[in-house]
C-alpha positions as CSV (number, residue, x, y, z in Angstrom):
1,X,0.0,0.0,0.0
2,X,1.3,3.3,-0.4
3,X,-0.1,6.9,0.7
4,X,1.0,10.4,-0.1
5,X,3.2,12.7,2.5
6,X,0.2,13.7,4.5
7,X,-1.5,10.1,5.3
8,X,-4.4,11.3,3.4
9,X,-5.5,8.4,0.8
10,X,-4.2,4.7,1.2
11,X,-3.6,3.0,-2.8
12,X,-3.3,-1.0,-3.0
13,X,-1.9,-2.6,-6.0
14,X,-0.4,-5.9,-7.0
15,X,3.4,-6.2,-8.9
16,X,5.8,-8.1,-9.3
17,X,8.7,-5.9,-8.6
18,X,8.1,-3.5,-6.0
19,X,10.9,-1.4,-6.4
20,X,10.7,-0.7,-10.2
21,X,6.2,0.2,-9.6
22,X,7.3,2.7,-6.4
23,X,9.7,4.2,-8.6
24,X,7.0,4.9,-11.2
25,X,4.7,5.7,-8.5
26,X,7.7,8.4,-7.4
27,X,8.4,9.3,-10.5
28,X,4.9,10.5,-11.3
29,X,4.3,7.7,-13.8
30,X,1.9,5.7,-12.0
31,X,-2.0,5.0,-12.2
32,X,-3.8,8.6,-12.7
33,X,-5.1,8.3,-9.0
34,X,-1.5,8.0,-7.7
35,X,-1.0,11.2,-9.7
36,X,-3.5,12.9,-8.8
37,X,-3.0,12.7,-5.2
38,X,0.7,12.7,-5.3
39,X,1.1,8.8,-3.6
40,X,4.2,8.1,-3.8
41,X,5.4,6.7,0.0
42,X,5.6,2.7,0.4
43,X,3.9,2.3,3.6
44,X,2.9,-1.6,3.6
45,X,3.7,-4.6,1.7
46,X,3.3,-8.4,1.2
47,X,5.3,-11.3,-0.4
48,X,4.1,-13.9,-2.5
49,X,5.1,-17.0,-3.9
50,X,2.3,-17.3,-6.3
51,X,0.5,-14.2,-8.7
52,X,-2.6,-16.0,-7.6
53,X,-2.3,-15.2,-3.6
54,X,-1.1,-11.8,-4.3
55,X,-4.2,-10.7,-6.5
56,X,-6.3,-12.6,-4.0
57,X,-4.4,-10.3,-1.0
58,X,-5.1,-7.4,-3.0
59,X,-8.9,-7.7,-3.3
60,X,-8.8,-8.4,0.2
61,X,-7.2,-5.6,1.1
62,X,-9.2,-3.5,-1.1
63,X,-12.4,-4.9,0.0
64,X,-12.1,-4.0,3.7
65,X,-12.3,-0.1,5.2
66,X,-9.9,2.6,5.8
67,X,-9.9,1.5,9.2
68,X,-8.7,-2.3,8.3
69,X,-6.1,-0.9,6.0
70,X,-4.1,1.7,8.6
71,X,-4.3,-1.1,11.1
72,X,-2.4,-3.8,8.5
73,X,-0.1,-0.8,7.4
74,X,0.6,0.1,12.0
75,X,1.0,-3.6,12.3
76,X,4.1,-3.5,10.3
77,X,5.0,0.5,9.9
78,X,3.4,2.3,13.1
79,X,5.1,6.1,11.9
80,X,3.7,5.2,8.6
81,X,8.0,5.7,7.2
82,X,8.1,5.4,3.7
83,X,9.9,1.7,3.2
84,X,11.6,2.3,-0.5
């Protein structure tokens, strides 16, 4: 998941190399809600084995609240630091 500077919107998506789609996401070259709301700070993140289990994370993760996702991204990053 990654958010802007202020906290203010939370994105999910899926890759398969994380640091190349953050540095698109930095570099402004990202999905036009990531540019439009300026995300570009890595807050949370998951490994997969299998495409399958990631994409199935994903929806997970996008089907629940604001509230589920801040408490997955505190579990692992509780000042919300940017981890790329």
């Amino acid at each position: 998941m990654m958010t802007n500077q202020n906290n203010t919107v939370i994105y999910t998506g899926v890759t398969n190399d994380i640091e190349r789609r953050v540095a698109e996401h930095k570099g402004k070259k990202g999905s036009l809600f990531t540019k439009r709301f300026n995300v570009n700070k890595l807050v949370f993140y998951e490994r997969f084995g299998r495409i399958s289990d990631a994409i199935a994370a994903e929806k997970r993760i996008k089907a629940g609240s604001r509230a589920k996702k801040i408490k997955l991204i505190e579990a692992m990053n509780p000042d919300w630091n940017d981890l790329c």
